[in-house]
C-alpha positions as CSV (number, residue, x, y, z in Angstrom):
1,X,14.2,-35.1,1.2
2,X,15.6,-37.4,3.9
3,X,14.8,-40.9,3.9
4,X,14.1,-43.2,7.1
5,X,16.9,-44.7,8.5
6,X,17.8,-47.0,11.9
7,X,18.8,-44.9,14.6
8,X,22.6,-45.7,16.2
9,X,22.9,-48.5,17.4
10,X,19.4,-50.0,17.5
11,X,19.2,-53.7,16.8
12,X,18.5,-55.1,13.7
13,X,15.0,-55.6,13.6
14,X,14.3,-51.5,14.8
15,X,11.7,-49.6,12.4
16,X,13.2,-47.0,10.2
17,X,12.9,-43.1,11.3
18,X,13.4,-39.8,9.7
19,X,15.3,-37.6,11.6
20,X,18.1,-35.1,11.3
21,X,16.1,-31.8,10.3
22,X,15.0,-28.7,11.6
23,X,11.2,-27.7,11.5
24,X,10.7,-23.7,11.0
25,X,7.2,-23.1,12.0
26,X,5.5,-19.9,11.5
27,X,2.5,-19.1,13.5
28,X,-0.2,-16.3,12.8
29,X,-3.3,-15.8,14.5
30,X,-5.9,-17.9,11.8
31,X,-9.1,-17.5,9.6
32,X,-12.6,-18.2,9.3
33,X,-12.7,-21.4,6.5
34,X,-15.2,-19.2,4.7
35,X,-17.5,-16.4,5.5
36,X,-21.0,-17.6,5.9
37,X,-22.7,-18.2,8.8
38,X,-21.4,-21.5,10.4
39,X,-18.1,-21.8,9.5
40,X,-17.6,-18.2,10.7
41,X,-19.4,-19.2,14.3
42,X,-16.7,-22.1,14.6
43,X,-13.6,-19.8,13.8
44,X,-15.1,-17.0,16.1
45,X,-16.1,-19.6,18.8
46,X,-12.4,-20.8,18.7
47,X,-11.1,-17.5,18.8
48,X,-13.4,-15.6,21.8
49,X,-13.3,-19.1,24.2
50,X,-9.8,-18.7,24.7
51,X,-8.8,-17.6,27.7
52,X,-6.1,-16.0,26.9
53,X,-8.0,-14.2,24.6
54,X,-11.2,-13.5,27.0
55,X,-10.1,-14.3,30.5
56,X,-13.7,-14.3,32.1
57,X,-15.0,-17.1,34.1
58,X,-16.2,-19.4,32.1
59,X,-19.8,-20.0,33.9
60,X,-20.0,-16.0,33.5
61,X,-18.6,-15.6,29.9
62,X,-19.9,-18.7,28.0
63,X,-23.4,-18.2,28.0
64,X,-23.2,-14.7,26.7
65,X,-20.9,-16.1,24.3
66,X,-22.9,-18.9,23.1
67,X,-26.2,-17.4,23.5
68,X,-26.1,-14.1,22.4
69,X,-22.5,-12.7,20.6
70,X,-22.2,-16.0,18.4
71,X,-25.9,-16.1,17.3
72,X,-25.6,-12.3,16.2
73,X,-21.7,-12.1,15.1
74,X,-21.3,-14.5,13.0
75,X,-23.6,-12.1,10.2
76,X,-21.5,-9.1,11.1
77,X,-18.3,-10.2,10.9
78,X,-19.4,-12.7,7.9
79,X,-19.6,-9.3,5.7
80,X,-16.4,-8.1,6.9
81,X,-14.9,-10.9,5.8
82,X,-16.8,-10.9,2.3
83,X,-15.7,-7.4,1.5
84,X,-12.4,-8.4,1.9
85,X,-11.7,-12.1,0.7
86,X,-10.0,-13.3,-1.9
87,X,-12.7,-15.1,-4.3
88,X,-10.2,-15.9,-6.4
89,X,-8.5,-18.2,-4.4
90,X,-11.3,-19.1,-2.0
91,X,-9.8,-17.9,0.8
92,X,-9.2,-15.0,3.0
93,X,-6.1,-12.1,2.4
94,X,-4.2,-13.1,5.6
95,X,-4.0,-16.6,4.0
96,X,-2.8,-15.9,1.2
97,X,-0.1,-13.4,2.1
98,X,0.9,-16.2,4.9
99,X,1.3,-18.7,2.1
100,X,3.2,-16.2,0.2
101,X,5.2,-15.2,3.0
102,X,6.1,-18.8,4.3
103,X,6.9,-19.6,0.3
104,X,9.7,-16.7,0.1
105,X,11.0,-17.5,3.6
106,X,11.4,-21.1,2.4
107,X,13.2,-20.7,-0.5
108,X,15.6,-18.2,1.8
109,X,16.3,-21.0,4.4
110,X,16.9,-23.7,1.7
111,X,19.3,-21.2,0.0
112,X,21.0,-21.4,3.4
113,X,20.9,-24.3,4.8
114,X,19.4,-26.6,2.1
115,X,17.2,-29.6,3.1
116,X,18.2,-29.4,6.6
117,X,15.2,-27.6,7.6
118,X,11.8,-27.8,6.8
119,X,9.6,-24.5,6.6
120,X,5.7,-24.2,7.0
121,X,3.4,-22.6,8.6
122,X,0.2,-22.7,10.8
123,X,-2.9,-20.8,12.1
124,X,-3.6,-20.4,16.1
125,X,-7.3,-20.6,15.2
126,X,-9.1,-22.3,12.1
127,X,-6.5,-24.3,9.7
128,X,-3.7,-25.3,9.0
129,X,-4.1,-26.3,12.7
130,X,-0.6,-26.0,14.7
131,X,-1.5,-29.7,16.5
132,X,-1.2,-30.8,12.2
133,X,1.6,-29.2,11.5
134,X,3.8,-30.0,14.4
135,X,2.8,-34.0,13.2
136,X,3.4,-33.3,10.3
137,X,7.3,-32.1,10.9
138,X,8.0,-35.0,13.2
139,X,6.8,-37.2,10.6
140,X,9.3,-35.8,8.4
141,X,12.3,-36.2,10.6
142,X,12.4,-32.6,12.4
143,X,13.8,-33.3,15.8
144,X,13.8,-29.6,16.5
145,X,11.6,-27.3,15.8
146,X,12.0,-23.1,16.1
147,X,8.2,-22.2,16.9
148,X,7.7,-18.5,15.5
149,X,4.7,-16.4,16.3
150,X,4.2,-14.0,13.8
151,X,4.0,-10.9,16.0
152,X,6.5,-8.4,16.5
153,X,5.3,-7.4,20.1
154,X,4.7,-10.3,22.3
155,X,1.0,-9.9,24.0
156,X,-0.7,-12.6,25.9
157,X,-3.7,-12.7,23.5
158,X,-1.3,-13.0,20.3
159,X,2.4,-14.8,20.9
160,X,1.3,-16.6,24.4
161,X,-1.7,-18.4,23.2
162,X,0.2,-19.6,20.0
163,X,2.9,-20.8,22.2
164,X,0.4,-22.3,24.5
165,X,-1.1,-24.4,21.2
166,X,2.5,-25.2,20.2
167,X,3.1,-27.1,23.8
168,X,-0.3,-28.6,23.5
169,X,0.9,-29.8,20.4
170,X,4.0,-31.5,21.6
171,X,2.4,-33.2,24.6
172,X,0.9,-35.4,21.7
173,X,4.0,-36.5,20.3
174,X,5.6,-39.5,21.6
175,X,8.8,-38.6,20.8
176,X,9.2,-34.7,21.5
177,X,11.4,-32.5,19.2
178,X,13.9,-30.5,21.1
179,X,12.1,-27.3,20.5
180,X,12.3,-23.5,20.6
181,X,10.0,-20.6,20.5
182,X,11.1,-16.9,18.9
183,X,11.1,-14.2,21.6
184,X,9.5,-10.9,20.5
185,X,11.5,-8.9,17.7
186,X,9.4,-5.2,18.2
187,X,13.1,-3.3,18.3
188,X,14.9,-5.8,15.8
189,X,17.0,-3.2,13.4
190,X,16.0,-5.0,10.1
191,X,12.2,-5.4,11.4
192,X,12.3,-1.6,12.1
193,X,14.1,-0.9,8.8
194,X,11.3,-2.7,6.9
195,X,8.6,-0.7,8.4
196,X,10.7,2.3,7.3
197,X,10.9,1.8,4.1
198,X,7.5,1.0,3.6
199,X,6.3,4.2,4.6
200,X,9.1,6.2,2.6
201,X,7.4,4.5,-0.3
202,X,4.8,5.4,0.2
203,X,5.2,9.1,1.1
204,X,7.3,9.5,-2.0
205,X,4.2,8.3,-4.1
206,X,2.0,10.7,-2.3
207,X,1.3,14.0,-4.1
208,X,0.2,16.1,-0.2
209,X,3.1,15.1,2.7
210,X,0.5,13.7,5.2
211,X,0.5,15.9,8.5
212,X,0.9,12.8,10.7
213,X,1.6,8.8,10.6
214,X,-0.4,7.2,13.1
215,X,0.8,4.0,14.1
216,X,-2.4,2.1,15.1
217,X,-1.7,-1.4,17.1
218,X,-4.4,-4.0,18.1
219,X,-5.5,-3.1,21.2
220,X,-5.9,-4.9,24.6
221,X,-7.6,-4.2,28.0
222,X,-5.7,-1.8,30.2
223,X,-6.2,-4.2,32.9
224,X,-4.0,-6.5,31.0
225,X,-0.8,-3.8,31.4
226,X,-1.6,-3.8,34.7
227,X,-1.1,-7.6,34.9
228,X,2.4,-7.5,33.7
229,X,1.8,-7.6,29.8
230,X,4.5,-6.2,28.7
231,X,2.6,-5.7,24.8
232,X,1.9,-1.4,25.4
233,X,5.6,-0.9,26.4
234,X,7.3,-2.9,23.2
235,X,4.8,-0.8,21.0
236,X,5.9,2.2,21.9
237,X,9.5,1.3,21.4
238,X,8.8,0.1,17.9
239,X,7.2,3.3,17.3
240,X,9.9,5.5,19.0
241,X,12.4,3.5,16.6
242,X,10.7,3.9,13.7
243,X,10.3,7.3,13.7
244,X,14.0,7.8,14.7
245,X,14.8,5.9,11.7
246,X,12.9,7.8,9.6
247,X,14.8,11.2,11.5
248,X,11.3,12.9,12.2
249,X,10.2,15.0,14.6
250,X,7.9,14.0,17.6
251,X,4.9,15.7,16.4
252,X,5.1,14.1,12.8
253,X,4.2,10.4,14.4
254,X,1.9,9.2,17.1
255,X,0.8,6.1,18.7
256,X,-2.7,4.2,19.3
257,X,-5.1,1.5,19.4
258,X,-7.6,-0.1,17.5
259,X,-10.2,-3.1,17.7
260,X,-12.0,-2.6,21.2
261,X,-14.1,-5.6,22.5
262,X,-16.4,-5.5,25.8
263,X,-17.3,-2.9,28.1
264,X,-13.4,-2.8,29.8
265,X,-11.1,0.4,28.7
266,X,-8.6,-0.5,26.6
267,X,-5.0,0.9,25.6
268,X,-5.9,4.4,24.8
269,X,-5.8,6.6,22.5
270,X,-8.5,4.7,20.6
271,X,-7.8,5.2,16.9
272,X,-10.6,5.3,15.7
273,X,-11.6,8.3,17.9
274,X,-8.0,9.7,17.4
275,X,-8.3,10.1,13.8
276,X,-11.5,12.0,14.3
277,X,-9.7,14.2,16.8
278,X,-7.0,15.1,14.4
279,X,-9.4,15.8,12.1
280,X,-10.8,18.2,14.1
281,X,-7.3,20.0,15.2
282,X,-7.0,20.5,11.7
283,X,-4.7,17.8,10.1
284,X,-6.5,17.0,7.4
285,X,-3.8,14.6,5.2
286,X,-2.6,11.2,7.6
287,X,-1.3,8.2,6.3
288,X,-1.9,4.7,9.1
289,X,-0.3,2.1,9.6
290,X,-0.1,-0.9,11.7
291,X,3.2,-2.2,13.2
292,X,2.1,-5.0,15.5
293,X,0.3,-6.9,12.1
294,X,2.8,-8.9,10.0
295,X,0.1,-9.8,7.4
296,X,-3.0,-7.5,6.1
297,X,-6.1,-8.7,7.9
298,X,-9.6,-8.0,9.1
299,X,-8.0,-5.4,10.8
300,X,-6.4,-3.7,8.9
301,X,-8.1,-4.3,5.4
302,X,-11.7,-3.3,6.7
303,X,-11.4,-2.1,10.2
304,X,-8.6,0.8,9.6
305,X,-9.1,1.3,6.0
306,X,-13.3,1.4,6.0
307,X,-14.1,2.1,9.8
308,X,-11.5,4.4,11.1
309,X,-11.3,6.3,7.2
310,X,-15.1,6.6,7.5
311,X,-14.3,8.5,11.2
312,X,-11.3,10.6,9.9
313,X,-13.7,11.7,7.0
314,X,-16.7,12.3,8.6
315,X,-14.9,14.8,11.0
316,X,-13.2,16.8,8.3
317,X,-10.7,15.1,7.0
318,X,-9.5,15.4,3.6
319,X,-6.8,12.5,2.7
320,X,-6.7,9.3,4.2
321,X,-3.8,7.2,3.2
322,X,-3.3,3.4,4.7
323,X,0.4,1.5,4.2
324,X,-0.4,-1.9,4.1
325,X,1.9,-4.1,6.2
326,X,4.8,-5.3,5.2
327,X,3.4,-8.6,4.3
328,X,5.6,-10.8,1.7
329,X,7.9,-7.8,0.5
330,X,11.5,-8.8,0.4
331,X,12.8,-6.5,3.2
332,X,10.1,-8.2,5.4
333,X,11.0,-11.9,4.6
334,X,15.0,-10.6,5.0
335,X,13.9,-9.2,8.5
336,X,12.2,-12.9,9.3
337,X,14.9,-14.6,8.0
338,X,17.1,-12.5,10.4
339,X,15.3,-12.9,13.2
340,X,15.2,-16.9,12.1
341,X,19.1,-17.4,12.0
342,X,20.0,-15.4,15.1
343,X,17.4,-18.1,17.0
344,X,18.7,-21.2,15.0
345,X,22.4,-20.6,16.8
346,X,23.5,-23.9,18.1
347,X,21.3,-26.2,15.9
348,X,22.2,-24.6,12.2
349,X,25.4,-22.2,12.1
């Protein structure tokens, strides 16, 4: 731990500071405090009020919002949650794995580097807020901090509006860390040898080869492509990547969306109607996964393995298989501690 001390030539009489470390700061996107009713209308009215999130007016948006979607949602998604949460520990899975995950990654960078860095992590939406974090690190002499949203393809809705809460954060500090945010890592070889390895794992415990992987990303308004996002192009390279690391042929891998909001077209093909479709054409065995999800959530622990099962099955299909992400396995928390060093160059070599 490092103790307060007077800064360089300060007089006498100057109050004690810490200062000297680096702050590694892991971002994801956050959690409902619980599942019932009110605390889920406070996570969700976070969530669907940002504007990077839902860029609507807000004289247009709001009252629909407040009026209608978070009277009625908050039951909905409130069993989601419940199917999925960990009553053990009070709390839901993406939590816990991003405690997990930010305990592993800690004990890799003190390995390294020792107490010269302090590891935590924080939640866009809900708690640990990213405004109490960022205090908290100053407070314990980080005068840099790496910022690091959890998302391998950068997206406006996902690494922009945790970046945007990060800056937020800072323009409460009196005195600012030097700080640094971690660019995308879609394409990073370690990242894409993670994802490999997870589904050779699980293909070797499988006793049918499924007929295709689908690789099934969160989705996002076409419109949003249009704007510049660059979110569709980086998951198609991570796909393209992983399947040449895994040597397969084109037809043994394909690419698509999931989790549509609103009446806009999203990125397309829809997976849930996808699934159905290939169904249909006769593969009847397919594993999922999801690439763009560095923790199971919501999304992937109901939404692909209850909803979009439930539409492969109901068309036909015989064996549904979903990888879970990679989550705190070693080769995961190797390919974040990667991606950590590489962005560290100049403050810790």
């Amino acid at each position: 731990m490092f103790d307060a001390i007077r800064p360089a030539h300060a007089p006498a009489d100057h109050p004690k500071v810490k200062m000297g470390r680096v702050g590694i700061l892991l971002a994801n996107l956050g959690t409902p405090d619980d599942y019932s009713y009110w605390p889920m209308r406070r996570y969700l009215n976070e969530f669907l009020s940002d504007r990077r999130v839902i860029d609507y007016p807000a004289w247009k948006w709001q009252p629909i919002l407040q009026a209608i979607i978070l009277t009625k949602r908050p039951f909905s998604s409130g069993a989601a949650y419940k199917s999925i949460w960990n009553h053990d520990k009070g709390e839901s899975p993406l939590m816990t794995i991003t405690k997990d995950q930010t305990a592993k990654l800690r004990a890799a960078m003190q390995d390294r580097y020792g107490d010269k860095v302090m590891v935590d992590f924080c939640m866009r939406y809900g708690n640990p807020s990213t405004k109490s974090k960022v205090r908290q690190m100053v407070a314990e002499g980080c005068d840099r901090i790496l910022f690091f949203p959890l998302y391998p393809q950068y997206a406006g809705a996902t690494t922009a509006t945790a970046n945007d809460q990060f800056f937020r954060a800072l323009m409460d500090e009196a005195w600012q860390p030097a700080s640094r945010t971690v660019p995308a890592y879609f394409d990073e070889p370690a990242y894409i040898d993670a994802l490999a390895q997870s589904v050779e794992r699980a293909y070797a415990a499988m006793e049918t080869r499924p007929d295709v992987l689908v690789c099934s990303y969160h989705g996002m308004p076409e419109r949003y492509l249009m704007q510049g996002d660059p979110y569709h192009c980086q998951c198609a390279k991570t796909s393209r990547l992983l399947k040449e690391r895994l040597g397969w042929a084109d037809d043994q891998l394909v690419t698509t969306f999931q989790s549509r909001f609103g009446p806009e077209e999203w990125l397309k093909p829809y997976t849930v109607d996808h699934v159905a479709e290939l169904a249909r054409q006769g593969k009847k065995n397919i594993a999922v996964i999801a690439p763009a999800f560095s923790a199971d959530c919501i999304e992937t622990l109901e939404e692909i393995n209850e909803e979009i099962r439930e539409s492969f099955e109901e068309a036909g299909g015989e064996t549904f298989t979903y990888i879970p992400c990679l989550n705190d396995e070693d080769a995961h928390i190797a390919a974040l501690g990667k991606v950590v060093e590489d962005n560290l160059k100049g403050w810790l070599d």
